[in-house]
GUDO-351001 format. One line per 3 residues: number of its first residue (from 0); their letters; for each residue z negated, y, x negated of C-alpha. Coordinates in nm, 4 decimals, decimal comma. Each point is the difference from the previous one (the first is absolute). Example, Ala and Ser with C-alpha at 12.3 -4.5 7.8 and 13.67 -1.06 7.14 Angstrom:
REM residues 2
0> as> -0,7800:-0,4500:-1,2300 | 0,0660:0,3440:-0,1370
***
This chain:
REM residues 540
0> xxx> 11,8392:17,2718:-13,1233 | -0,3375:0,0684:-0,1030 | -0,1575:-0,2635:0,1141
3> xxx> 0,2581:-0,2388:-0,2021 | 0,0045:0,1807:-0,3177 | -0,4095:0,0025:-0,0427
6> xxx> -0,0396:-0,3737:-0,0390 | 0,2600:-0,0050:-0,2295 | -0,1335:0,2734:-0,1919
9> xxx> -0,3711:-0,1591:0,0194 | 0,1477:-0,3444:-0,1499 | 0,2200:0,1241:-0,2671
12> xxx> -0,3715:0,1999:-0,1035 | -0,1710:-0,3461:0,0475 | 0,2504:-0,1897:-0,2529
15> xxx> -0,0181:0,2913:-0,2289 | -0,3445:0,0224:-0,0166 | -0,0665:-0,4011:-0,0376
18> xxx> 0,3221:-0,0269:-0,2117 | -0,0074:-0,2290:-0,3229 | 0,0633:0,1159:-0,3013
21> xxx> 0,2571:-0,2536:-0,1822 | 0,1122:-0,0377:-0,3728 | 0,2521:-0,2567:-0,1024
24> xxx> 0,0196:-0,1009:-0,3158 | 0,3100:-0,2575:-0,1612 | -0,1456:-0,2238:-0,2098
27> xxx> 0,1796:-0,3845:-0,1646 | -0,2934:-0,2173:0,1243 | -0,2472:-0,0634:0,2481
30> xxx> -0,3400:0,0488:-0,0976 | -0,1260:-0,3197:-0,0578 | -0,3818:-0,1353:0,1178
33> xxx> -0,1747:0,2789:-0,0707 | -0,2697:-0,2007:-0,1824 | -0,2225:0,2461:-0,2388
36> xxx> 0,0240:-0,2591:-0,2534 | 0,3833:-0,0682:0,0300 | 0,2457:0,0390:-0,2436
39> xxx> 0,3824:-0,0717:0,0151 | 0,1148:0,0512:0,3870 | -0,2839:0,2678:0,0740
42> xxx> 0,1315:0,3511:-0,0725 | -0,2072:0,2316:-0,1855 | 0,0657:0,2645:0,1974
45> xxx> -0,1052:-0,1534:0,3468 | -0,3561:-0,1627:-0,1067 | -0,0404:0,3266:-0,1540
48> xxx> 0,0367:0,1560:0,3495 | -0,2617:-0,2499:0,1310 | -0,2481:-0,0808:-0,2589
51> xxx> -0,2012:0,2261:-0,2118 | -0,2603:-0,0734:-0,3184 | -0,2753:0,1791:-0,1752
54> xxx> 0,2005:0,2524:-0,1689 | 0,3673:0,1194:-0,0015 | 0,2735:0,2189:-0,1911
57> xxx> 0,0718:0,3279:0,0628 | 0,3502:0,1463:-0,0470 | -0,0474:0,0624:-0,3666
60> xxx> -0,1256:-0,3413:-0,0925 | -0,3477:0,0701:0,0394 | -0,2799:-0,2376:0,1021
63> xxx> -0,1773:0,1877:0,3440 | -0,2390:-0,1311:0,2539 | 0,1117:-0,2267:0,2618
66> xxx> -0,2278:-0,2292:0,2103 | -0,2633:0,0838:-0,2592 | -0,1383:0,3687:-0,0238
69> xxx> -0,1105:-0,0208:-0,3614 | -0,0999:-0,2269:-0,2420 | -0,2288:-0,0557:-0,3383
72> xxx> 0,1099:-0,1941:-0,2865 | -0,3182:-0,1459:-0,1953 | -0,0701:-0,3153:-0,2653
75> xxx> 0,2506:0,1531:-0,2667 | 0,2650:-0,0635:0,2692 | -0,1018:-0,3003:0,1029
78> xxx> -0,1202:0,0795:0,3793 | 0,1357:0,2466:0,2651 | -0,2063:0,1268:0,2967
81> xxx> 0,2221:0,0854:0,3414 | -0,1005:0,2235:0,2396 | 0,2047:-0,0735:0,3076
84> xxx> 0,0824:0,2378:0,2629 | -0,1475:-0,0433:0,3392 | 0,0741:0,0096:0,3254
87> xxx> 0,3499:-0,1432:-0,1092 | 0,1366:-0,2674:0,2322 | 0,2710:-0,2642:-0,0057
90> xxx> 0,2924:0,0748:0,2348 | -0,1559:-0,3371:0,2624 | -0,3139:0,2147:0,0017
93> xxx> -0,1977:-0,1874:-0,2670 | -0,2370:0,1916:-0,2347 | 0,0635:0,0414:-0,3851
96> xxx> -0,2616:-0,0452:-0,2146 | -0,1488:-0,1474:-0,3232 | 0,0161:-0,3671:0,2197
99> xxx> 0,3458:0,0385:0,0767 | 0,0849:0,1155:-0,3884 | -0,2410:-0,3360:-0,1287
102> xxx> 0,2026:-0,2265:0,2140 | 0,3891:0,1228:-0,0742 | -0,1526:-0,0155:-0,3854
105> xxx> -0,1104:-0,3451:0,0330 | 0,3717:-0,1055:0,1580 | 0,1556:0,1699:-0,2658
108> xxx> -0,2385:-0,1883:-0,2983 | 0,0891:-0,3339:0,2002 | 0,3556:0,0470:-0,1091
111> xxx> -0,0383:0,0612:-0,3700 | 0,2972:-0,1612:-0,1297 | 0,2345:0,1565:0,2630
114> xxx> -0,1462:0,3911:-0,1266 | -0,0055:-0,1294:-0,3752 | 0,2001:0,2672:-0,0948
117> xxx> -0,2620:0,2846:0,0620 | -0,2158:-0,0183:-0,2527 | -0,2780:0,1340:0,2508
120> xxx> 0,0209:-0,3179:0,1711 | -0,0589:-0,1992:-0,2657 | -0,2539:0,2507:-0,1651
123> xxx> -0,1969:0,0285:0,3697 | -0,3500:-0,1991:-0,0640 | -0,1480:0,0841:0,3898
126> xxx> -0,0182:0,2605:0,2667 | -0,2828:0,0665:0,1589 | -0,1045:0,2152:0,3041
129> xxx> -0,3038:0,2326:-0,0879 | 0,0076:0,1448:0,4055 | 0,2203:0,0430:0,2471
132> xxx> 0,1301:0,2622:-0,1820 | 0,0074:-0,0986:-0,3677 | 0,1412:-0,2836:-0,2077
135> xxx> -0,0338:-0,0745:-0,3698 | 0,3228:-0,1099:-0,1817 | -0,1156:-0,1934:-0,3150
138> xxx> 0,1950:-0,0816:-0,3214 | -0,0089:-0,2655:-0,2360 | 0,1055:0,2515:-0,2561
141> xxx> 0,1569:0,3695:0,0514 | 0,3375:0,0668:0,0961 | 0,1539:0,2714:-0,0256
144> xxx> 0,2283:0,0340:0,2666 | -0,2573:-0,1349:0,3080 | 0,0725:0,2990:0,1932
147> xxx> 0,3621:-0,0246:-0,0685 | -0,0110:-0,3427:0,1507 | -0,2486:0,0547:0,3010
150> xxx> 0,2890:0,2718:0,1064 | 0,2969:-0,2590:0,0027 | 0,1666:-0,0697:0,3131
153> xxx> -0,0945:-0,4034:-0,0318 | -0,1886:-0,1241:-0,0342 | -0,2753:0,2266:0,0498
156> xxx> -0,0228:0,1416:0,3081 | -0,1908:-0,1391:0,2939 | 0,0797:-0,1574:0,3267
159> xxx> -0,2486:-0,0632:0,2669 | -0,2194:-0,2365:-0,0245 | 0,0497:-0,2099:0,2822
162> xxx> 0,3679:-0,0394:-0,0607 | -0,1215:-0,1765:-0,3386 | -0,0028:-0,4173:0,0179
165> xxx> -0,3039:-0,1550:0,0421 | 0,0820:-0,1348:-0,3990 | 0,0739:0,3511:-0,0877
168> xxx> 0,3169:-0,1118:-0,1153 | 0,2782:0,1959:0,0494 | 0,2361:-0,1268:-0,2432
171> xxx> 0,0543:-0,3666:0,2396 | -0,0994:0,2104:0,3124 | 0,1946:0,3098:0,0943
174> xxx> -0,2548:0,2383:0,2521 | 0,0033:-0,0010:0,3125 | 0,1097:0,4026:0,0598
177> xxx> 0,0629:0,1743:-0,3077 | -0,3085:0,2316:0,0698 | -0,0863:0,2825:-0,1930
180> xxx> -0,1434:0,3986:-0,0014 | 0,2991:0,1241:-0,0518 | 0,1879:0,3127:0,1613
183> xxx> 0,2931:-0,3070:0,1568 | -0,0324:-0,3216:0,1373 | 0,2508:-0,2698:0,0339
186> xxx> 0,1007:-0,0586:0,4038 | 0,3394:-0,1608:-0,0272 | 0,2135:-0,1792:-0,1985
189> xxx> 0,3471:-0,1571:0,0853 | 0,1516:-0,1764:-0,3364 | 0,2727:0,1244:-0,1069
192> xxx> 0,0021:0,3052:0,2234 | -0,2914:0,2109:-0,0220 | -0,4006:0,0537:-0,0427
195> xxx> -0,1721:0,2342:0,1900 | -0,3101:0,1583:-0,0930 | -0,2322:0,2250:0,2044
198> xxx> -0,2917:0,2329:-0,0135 | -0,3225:-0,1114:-0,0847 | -0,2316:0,1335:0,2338
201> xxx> -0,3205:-0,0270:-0,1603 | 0,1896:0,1289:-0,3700 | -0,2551:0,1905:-0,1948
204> xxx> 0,1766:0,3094:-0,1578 | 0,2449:0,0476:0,2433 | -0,1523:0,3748:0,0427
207> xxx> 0,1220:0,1052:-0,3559 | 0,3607:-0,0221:0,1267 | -0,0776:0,2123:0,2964
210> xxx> 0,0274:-0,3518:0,2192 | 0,2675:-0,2166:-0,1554 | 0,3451:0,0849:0,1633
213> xxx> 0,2088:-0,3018:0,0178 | -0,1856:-0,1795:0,2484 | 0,2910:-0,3478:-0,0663
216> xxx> 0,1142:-0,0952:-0,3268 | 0,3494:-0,2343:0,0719 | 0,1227:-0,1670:-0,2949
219> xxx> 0,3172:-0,1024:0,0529 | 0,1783:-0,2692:-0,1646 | 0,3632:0,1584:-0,1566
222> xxx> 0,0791:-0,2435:-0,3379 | 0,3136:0,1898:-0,0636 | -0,0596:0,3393:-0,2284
225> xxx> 0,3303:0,1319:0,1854 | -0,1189:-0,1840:0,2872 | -0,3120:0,2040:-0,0123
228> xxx> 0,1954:0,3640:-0,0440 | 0,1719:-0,1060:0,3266 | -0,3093:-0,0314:0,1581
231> xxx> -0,1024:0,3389:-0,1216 | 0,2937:0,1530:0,0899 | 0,0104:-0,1177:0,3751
234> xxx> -0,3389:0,0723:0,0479 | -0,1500:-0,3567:0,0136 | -0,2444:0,0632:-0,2428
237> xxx> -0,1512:0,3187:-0,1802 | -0,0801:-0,0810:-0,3540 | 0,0731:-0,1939:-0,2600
240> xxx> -0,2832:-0,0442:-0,2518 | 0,0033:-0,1670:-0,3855 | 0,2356:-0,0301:-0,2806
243> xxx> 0,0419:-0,3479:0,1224 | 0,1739:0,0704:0,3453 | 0,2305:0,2948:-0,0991
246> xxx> 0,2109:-0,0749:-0,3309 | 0,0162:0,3060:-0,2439 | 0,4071:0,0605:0,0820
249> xxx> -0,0422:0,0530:0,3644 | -0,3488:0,1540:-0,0367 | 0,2137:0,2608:-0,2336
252> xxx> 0,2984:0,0271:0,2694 | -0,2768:0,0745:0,3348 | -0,1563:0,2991:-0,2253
255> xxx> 0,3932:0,1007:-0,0880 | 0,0586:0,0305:0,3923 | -0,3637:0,2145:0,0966
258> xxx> 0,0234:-0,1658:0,3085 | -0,3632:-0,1668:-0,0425 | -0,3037:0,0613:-0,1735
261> xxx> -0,0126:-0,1388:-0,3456 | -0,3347:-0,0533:-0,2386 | -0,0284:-0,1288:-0,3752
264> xxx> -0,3383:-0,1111:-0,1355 | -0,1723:0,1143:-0,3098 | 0,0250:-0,3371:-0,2101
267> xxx> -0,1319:-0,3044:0,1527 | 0,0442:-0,2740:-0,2088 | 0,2369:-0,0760:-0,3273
270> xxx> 0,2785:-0,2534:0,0040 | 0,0842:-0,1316:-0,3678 | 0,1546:-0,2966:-0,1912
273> xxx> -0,2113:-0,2887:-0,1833 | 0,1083:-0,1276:-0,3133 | -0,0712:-0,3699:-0,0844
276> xxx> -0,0587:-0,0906:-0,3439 | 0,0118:-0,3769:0,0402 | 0,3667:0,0768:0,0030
279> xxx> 0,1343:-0,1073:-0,3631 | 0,2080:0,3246:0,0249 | -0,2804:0,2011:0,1246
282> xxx> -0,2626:-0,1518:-0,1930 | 0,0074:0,2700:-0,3127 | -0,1683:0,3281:0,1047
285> xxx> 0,3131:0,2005:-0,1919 | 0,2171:-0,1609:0,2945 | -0,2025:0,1332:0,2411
288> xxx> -0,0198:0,3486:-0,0932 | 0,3698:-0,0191:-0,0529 | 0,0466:-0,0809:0,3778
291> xxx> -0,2418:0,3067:0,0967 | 0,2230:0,2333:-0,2441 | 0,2872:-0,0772:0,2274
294> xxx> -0,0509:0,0955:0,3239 | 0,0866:0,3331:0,1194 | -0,2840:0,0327:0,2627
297> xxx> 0,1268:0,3501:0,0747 | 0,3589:-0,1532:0,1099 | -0,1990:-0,2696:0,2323
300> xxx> -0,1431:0,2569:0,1813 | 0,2864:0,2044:0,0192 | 0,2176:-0,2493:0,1632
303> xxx> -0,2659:-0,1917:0,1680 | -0,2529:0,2046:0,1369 | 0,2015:0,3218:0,0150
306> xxx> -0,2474:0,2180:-0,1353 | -0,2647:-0,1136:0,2532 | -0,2843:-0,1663:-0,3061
309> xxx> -0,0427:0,0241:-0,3271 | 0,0508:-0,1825:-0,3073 | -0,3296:-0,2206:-0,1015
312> xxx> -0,1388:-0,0226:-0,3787 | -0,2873:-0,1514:0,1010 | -0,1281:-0,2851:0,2404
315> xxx> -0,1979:0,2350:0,1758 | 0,0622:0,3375:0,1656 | -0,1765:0,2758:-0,2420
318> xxx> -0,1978:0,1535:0,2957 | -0,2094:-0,2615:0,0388 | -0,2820:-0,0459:-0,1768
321> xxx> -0,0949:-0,2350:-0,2798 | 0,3826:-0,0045:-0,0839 | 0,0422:0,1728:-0,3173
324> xxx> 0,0727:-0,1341:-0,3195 | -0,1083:0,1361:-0,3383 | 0,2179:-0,0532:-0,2906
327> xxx> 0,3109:-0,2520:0,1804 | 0,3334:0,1929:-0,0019 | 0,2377:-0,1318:0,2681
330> xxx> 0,3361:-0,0845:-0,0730 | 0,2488:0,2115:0,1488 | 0,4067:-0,0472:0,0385
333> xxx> 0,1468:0,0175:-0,4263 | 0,3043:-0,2343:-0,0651 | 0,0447:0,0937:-0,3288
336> xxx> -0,3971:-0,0922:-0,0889 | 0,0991:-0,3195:0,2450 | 0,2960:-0,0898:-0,2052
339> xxx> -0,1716:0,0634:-0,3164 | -0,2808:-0,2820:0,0634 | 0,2319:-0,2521:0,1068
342> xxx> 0,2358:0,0766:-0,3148 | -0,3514:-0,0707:-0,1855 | -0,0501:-0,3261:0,2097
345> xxx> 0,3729:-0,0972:-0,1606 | 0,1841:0,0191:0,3147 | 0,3722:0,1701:-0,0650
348> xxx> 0,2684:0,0668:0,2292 | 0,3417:-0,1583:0,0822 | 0,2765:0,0911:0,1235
351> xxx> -0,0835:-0,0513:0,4064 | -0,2768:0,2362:-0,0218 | -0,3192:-0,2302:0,0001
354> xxx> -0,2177:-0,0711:-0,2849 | -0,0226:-0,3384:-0,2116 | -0,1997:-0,1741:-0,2007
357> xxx> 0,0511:-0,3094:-0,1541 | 0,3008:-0,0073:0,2022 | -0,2193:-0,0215:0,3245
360> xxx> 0,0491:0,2901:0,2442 | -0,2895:0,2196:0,0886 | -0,1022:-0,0244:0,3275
363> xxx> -0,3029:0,0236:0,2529 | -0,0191:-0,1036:0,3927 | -0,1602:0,2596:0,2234
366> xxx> -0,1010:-0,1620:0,3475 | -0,0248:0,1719:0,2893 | -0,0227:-0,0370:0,4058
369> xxx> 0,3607:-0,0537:0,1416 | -0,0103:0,2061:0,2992 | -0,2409:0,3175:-0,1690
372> xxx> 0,2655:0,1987:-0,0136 | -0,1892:0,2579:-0,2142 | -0,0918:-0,2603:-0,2768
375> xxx> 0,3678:-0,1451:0,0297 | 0,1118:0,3921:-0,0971 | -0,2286:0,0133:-0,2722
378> xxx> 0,1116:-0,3157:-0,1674 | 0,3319:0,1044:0,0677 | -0,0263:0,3238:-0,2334
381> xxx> -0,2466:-0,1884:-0,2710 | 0,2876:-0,2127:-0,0077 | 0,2432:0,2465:-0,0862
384> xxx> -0,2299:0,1821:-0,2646 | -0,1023:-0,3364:-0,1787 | 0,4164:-0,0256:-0,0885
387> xxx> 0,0037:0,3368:-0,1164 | -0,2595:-0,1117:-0,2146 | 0,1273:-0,3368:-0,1120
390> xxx> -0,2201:-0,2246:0,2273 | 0,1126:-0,2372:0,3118 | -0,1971:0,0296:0,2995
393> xxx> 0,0647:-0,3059:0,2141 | -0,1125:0,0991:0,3486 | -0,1854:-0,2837:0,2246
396> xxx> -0,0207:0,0500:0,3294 | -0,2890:-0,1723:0,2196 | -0,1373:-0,0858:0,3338
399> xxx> -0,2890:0,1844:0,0198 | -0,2368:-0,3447:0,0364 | 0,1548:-0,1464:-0,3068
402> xxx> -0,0204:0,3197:-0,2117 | -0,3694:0,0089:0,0783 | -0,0644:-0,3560:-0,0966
405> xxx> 0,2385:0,0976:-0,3668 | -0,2189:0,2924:-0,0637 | -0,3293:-0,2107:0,0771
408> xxx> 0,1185:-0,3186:-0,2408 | 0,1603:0,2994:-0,2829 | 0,3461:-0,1222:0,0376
411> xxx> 0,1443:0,3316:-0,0841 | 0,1065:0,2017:-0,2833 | -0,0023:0,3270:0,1752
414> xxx> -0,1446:0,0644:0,4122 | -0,0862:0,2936:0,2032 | -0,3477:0,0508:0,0903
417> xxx> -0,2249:0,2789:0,1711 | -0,3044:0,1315:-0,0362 | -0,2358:-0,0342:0,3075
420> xxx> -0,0990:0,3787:0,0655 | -0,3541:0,1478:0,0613 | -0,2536:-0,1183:0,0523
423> xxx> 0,1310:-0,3169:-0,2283 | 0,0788:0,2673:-0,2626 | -0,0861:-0,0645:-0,2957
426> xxx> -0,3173:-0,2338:-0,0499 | 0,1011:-0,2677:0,3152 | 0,3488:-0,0168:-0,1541
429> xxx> -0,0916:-0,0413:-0,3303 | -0,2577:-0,3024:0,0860 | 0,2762:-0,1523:0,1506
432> xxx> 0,1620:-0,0360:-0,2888 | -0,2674:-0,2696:-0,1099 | 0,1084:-0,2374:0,2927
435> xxx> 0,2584:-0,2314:0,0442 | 0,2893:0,0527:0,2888 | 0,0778:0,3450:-0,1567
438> xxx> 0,2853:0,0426:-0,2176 | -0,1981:0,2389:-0,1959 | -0,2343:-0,2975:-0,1432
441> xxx> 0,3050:-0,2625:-0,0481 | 0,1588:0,2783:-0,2358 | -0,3138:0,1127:-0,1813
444> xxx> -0,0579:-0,3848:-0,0016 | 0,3212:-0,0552:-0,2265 | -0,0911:0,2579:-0,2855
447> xxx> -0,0742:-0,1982:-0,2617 | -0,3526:-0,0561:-0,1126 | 0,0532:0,1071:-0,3720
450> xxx> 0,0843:0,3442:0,1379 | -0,2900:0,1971:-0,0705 | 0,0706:0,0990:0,3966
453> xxx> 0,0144:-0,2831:0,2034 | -0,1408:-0,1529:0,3534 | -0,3444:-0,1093:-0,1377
456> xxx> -0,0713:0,3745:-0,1395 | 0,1297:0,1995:0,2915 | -0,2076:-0,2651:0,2675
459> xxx> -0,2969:0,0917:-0,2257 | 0,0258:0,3814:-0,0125 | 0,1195:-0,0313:0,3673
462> xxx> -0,3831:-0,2017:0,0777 | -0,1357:0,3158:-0,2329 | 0,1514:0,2732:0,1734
465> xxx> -0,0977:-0,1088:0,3839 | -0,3657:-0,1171:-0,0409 | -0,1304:0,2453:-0,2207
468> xxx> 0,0390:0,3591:0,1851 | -0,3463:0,0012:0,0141 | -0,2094:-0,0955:-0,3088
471> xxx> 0,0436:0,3596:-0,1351 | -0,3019:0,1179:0,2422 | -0,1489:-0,3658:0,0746
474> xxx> -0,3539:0,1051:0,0485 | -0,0312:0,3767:-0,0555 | -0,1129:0,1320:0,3749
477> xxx> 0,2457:0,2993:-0,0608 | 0,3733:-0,1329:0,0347 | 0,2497:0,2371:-0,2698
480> xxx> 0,2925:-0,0331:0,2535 | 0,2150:0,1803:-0,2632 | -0,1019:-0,1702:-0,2423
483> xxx> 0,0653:-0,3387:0,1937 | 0,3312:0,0907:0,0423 | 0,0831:0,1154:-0,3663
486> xxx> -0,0949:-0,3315:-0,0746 | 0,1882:-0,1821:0,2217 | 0,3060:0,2414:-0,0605
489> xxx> -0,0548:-0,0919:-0,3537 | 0,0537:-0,3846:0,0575 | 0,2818:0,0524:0,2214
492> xxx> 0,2403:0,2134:-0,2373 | -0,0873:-0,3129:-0,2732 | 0,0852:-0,2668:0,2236
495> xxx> 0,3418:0,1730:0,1398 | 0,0743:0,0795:-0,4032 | -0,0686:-0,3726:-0,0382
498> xxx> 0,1630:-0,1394:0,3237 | 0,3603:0,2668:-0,0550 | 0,0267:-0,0863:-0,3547
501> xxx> 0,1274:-0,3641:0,0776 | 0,3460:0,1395:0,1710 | -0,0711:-0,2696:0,2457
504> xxx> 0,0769:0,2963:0,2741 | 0,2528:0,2577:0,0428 | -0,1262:0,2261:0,2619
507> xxx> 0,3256:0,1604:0,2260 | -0,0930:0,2100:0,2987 | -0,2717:0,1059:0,1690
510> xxx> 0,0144:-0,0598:0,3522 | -0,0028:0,2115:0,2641 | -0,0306:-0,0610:0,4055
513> xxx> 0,2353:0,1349:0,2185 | 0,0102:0,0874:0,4029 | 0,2762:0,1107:0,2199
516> xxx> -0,1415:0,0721:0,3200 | 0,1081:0,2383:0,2915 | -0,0206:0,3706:0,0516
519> xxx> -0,3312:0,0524:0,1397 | -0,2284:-0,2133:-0,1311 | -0,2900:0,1829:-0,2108
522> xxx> -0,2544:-0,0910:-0,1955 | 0,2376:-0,2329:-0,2647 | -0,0992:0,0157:-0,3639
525> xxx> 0,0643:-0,3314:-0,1698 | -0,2700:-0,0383:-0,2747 | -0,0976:-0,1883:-0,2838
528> xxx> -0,1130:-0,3109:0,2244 | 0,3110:-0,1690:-0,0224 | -0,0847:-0,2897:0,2902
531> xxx> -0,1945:0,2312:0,2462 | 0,1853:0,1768:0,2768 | -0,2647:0,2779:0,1401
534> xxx> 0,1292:-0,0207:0,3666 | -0,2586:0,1690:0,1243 | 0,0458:0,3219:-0,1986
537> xxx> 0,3095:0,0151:0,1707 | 0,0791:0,2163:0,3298 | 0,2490:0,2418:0,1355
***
């Protein structure tokens, strides 16, 4: 009896002892290339598992070492000095250093037009390697969100440099292995299934974890939200991570039941409506302000997000920094101050309920995705509040392709929008607002230029507020940090006065991310990085 029951004993110790530790995820999509410089198909969240930059964001928003230990900013702004960690390796076993940082730079300058957006891309005049453990980053001008930038997911982080084309281009060229220093790397990936990520062996900073825990990441493909709580339920997968897998109702019904772990994130990013003026109704400012006066934000969230976020007044979420105003007042929910400006406008009502004038009815198209069942809600209740106010809201409902393309050419009167969380927040997502593709620009675009407000003077205090952080200490050898950023906090609260004053936006909600996962699982608190999922903080 002995002698069976030994062997036995010995193996089960054997599998126990070599065992994997597995987490499965349910996410809607595979996870694309995994190119460092990809966009659309590659998730954030996965190249953020792979690839790392210079610097990163902390849980509050805060720009921390990464792959650089420290830096010095000199030239009024102009130049940055990175000192790079060492003995850091890529997960193939190739060395990081100032080399490797030159050459992902150099693929990423290649490929201007396809990182136009960042205004570090364009702003970047070379990059240099000092020694194998320095590099200078210089500037044509200062700008004041570099770091911000460098901590992106894409397209600044680095992949080794032998996976990089002989052209360095990896906009035509996809790598070879998606290669990076970070605490995952990519092993398997079956379309429409699953991906399947594993340890990196050579990762870095796997000690301040205590040894990462989850030794396989599987990311399994579930497009169904309901679909997804089934999965959950039966035990095929153990989390489900981001506002954008788990709508808000069920989300609310699985922390009703207690029978899983539930989490809510401080606010991530701000969802909000943008008002186009080269609408002929929408066109007089009074209109505008009208339309902000009558929606009941506090109702939205009520019905919508059941408590879970909180109504926005601004485009960004007051924590951050560099977000205040000065002497702008938002508009909150007042029909009768609503009903009084349109009265003044000349609009009276008839006998259906809606507001004329000139015997032309008064009415405004909100578009929205078709199957976001969360902006469909919201335009749902606007459209009940409008009546109540006098005001028809016709509700048009797009594929999410063609919605894009009518909020890139402005054909809208009213469209959702988001902001883009840290570390876009605020400076990367207000220069965005000077380039085209963004619905942002088409509706700042249509203000008309005999507004003392309009497109050419917010792109020019826009160009005023991101290249001159700097100039208050250009040359003095002591740098007034305070005073630097009294300055800049200065600018700031005049542009958002400025920028809020049009009533081009009417800030709803700010967003929060949400995670159901099984009992168990430690280590989960969903943070301000609304596109990062910190797997390797996780463990049971």
């Amino acid at each position: 009896m002995y002698r069976i029951l030994l062997p036995f004993l010995l193996l089960c110790s054997f599998h126990y002892a070599f065992a994997e530790n597995i987490l499965r995820v349910a996410v809607s999509q595979n996870v694309g290339d995994m190119n460092p410089q990809g966009y659309n198909l590659n998730q954030l969240y996965a190249q953020n598992m792979i690839y790392e930059g210079l610097v990163k964001t902390d849980s509050k928003g805060n720009i921390t070492p990464s792959l650089a230990l420290s830096w010095e900013i000199k030239d009024s702004g102009k130049s940055y000095i990175f000192h790079l960690r060492k003995n850091v390796l890529f997960s193939n076993g190739e060395p990081f250093n100032a080399q490797a940082v030159v050459k992902n730079f150099q693929s990423i300058l290649k490929n201007k037009a396809r990182h136009s957006w960042s205004a570090l891309v364009m702003t970047i005049d070379n990059v240099v390697a000092l020694d194998d453990y320095a590099i200078k980053l210089t500037l044509k001008h200062p700008y004041i969100a570099t770091l911000n930038e460098l901590a992106l997911v894409r397209p600044f982080r680095f992949i080794a440099p032998s996976m990089i084309p002989q052209d360095l281009d990896l906009a035509k060229n996809n790598p070879k292995k998606p290669i990076g220093t970070g605490p995952y790397m990519l092993t398997d990936t079956k379309v429409g299934i699953s991906n399947t990520f594993s340890k990196n062996p050579h990762y870095w900073d796997k000690e301040k974890y205590n040894g990462i825990y989850y030794d396989t990441i599987i990311t399994k493909i579930i497009i169904d939200p309901n679909a997804k709580l089934v999965a959950l339920k039966t035990k095929q997968v153990d989390m489900i991570y981001g506002s954008d897998s788990i709508p808000i109702e069920i989300f609310h019904n699985i922390a009703e039941t207690k029978q899983f772990q539930t989490f809510v994130s401080p606010p991530a990013f701000t969802t909000f409506l943008i008002v186009n003026p080269a609408s002929k109704t929408l066109q007089d400012k009074n209109m505008r302000e009208a339309l902000a006066l009558s929606i009941d934000k506090a109702k939205i969230i009520e019905s919508v997000y059941y408590g879970y976020q909180k109504e926005a007044q601004f485009l960004f979420n007051q924590n951050l920094p560099f977000t205040k105003t000065k002497s702008y007042t938002p508009l909150t929910y007042n029909k009768d101050k609503a009903e009084k400006i349109l009265t003044q406008m000349g609009y009276t009502k008839k006998s259906d309920g809606y507001l004329y004038k000139d015997n032309k009815k008064l009415q405004v198209q909100l578009h929205f995705i078709a199957n976001n069942p969360t902006q469909k809600a919201i335009a749902t209740i606007m459209q009940a509040q409008l009546k109540d106010i006098g005001i028809f809201l016709e509700l048009i409902p797009n594929e999410i392709t063609m919605y894009r393309k009518k909020q890139t050419q402005g054909q809208f009167e009213l469209c959702f929008s988001q902001t883009w969380g840290v570390p876009y927040e605020p400076f990367t997502f207000i220069n965005s607002m000077r380039h085209k593709g963004h619905a942002d620009y088409m509706a700042q675009v249509a203000l008309p230029k005999t507004d003392s407000i309009n497109k050419d003077s917010i792109d020019k205090a826009i160009k005023t507020l991101i290249e001159s952080p700097y100039d208050i200490y250009a040359d003095s050898k002591k740098i007034d940090l305070n005073k630097a950023q009294e300055n800049l906090t200065k600018q700031t609260q005049s542009f958002l006065d400025m920028l809020y004053s049009t009533q081009i936006y009417i800030p709803l909600t700010y967003d929060t991310n949400k995670v159901v996962a099984r009992v168990g699982i430690k280590g989960i608190a969903p943070d301000v990085r609304a596109f990062e999922i910190p797997f390797w903080e996780f463990y049971e």
